[in-house]
C-alpha positions as CSV (number, residue, x, y, z in Angstrom):
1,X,-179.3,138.4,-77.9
2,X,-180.7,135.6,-75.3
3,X,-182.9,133.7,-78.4
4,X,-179.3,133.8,-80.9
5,X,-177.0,132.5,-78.0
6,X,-179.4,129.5,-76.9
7,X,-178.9,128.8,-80.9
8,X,-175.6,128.9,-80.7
9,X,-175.5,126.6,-77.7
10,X,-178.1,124.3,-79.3
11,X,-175.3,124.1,-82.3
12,X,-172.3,123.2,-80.2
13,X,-173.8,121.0,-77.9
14,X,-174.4,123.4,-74.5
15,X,-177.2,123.4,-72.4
16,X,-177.3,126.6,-71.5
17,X,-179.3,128.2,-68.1
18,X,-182.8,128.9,-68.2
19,X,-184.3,132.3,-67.8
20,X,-185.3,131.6,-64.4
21,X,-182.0,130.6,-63.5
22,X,-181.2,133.8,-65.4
23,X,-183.1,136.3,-63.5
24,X,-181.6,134.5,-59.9
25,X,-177.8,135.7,-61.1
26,X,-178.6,138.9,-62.9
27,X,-180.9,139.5,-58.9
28,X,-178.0,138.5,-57.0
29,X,-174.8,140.9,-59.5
30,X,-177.5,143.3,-58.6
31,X,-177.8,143.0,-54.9
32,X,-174.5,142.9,-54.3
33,X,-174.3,145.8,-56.4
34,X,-171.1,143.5,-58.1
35,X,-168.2,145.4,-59.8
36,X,-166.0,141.8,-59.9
37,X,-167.4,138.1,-60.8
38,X,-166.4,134.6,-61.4
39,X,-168.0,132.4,-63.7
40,X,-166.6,128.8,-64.5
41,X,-168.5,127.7,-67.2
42,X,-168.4,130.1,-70.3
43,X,-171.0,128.3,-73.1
44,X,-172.2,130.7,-75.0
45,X,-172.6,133.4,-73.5
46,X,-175.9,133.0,-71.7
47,X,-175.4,133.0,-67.7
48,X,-172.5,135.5,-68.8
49,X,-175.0,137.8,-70.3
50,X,-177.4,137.4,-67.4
51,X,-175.0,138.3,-64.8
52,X,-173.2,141.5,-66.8
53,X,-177.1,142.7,-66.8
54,X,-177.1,142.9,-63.1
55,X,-174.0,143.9,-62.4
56,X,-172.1,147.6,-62.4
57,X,-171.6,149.4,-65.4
58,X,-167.9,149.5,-64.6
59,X,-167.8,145.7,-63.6
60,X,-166.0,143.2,-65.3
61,X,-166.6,139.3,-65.9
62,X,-164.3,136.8,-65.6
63,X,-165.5,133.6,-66.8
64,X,-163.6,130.5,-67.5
65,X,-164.2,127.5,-69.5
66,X,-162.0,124.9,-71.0
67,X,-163.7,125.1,-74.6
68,X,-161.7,127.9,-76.5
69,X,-164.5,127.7,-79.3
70,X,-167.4,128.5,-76.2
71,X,-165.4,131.1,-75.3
72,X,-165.3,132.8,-79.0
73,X,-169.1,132.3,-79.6
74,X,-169.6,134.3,-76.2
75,X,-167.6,137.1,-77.2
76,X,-169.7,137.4,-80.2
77,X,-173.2,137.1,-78.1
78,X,-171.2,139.9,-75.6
79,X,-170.8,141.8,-78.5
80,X,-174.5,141.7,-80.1
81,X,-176.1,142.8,-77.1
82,X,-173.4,146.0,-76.7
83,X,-171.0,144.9,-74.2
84,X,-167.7,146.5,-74.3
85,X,-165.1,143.9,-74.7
86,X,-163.3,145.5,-71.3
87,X,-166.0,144.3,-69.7
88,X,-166.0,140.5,-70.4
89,X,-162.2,138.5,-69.5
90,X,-162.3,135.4,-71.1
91,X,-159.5,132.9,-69.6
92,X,-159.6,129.5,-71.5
93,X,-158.8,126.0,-69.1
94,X,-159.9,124.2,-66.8
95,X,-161.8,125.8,-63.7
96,X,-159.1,124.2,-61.3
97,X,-156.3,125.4,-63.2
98,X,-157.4,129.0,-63.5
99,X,-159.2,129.9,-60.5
100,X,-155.5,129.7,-58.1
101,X,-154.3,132.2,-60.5
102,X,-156.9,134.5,-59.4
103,X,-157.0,137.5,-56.4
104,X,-157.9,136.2,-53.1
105,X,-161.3,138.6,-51.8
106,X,-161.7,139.9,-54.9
107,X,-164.6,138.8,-56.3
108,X,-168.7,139.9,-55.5
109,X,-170.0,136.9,-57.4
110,X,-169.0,133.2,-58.1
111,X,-171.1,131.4,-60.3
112,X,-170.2,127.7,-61.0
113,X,-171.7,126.0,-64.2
114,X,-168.2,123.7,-65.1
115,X,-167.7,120.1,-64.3
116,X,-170.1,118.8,-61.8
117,X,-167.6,116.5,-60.1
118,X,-165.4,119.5,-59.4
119,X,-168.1,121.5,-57.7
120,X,-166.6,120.8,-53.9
121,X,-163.1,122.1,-55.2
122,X,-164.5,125.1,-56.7
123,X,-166.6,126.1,-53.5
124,X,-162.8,125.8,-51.9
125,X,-161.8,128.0,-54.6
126,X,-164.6,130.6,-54.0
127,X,-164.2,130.9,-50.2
128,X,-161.1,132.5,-51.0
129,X,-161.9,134.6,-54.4
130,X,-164.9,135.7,-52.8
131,X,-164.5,139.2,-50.5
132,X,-167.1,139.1,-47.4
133,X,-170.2,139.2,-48.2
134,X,-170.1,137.7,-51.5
135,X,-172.0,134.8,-53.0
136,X,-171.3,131.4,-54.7
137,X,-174.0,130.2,-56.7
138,X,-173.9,126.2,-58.3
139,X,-176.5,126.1,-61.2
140,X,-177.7,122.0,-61.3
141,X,-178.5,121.7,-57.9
142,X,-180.7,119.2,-58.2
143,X,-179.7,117.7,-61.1
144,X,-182.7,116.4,-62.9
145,X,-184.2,116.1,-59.6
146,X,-181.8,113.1,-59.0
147,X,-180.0,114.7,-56.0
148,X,-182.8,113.8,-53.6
149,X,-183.1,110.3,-54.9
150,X,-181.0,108.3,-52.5
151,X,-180.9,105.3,-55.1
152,X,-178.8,107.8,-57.9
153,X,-175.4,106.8,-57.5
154,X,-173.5,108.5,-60.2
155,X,-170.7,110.1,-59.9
156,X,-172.1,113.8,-60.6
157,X,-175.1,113.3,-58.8
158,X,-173.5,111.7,-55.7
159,X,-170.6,115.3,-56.2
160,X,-173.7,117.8,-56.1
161,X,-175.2,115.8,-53.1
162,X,-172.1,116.0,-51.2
163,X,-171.7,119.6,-52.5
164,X,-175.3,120.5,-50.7
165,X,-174.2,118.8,-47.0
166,X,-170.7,120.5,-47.3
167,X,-172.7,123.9,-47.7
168,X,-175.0,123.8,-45.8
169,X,-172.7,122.7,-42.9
170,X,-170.2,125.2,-43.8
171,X,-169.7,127.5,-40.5
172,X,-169.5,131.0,-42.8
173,X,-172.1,130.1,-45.5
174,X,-176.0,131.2,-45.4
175,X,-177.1,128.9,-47.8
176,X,-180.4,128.9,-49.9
177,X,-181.5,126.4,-52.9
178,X,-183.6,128.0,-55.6
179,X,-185.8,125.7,-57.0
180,X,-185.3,127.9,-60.6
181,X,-184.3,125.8,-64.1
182,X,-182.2,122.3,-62.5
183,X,-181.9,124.4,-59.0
184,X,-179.8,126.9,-58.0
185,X,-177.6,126.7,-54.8
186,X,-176.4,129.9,-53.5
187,X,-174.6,131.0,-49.8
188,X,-173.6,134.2,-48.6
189,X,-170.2,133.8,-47.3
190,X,-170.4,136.0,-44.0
191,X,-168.3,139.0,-42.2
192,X,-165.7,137.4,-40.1
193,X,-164.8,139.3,-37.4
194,X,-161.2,140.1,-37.2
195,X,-158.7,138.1,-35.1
């Protein structure tokens, strides 16, 4: 199922995660023992597949990605490797336009894989999806290892850097970097007592 969805990624121009990077989500759904996740970033299928392997049997996927076409090729890689359709939501649009339209504490599991320049604005987004407890995980974390390069100025690399301060600064985040695939940057948002 893995082998025909990195074709069909290869095809429509995705670069999809690697199986290390793979292994990390599918670990963490299974931790967290998740029934509800977030993932921004549909392609074809792949993270998707890695993290409905970890997860519940009665949990449910909700991943997002502005490419209806993505979105139809997952279904079918969903689909080949037994999935039951009530398992996998697909919502096509933009991260930012989809992720205020979901319920606040909800989620187990945010994975972000969308724009990179958005990634500060979907960590926003996750502190409130996600219930206590819960994880956000950013695949490209290091971004062709151009992140720790101070002299790489682009624009993406210059969002993920930022991204790493903000949460790694971040007063209810336990953060750890995977060095898996392009990195993968992943915080426990903690229990906060109640006030």
């Amino acid at each position: 199922m893995l082998e025909a969805a990195r074709a069909r990624a290869e095809e429509v121009g995705v670069v999809p995660i690697g199986s290390g990077v793979g292994a990390a989500l599918r670990f963490l759904a299974s931790v967290l023992d998740a029934r509800a996740v977030v993932e921004i970033g549909t392609g074809t299928g792949v993270s998707g597949l890695w993290l409905l392997r970890g997860m519940r049997s009665d949990g449910v996927l909700t991943t997002v990605d502005i490419e209806a076409e993505h979105q139809r090729l997952a279904k079918e890689t969903f689909t080949e490797a037994g999935i039951s359709a009530n398992r996998a939501r697909t919502i096509a649009g933009a991260g930012l336009d989809v992720l205020p339209r979901l319920t606040d504490g909800h989620y187990d599991l945010v994975f972000c894989d969308g724009d990179k320049r958005e990634y500060s604005a979907y960590l926003k987004e996750a502190m409130r999806l996600l219930r206590p407890g819960g994880v956000v995980a950013f695949d490209n974390a290091l971004w062709h290892d151009r992140v720790a390069d101070p002299s790489q100025r682009d624009e993406q690399t210059v969002a993920i850097r930022e991204l790493g301060r903000e949460v790694s600064s971040h007063e209810s985040l336990v953060p750890v970097l995977l060095p898996v695939g392009d990195g993968l940057l992943a915080a426990k948002k903690e229990w906060a007592p109640e006030g």
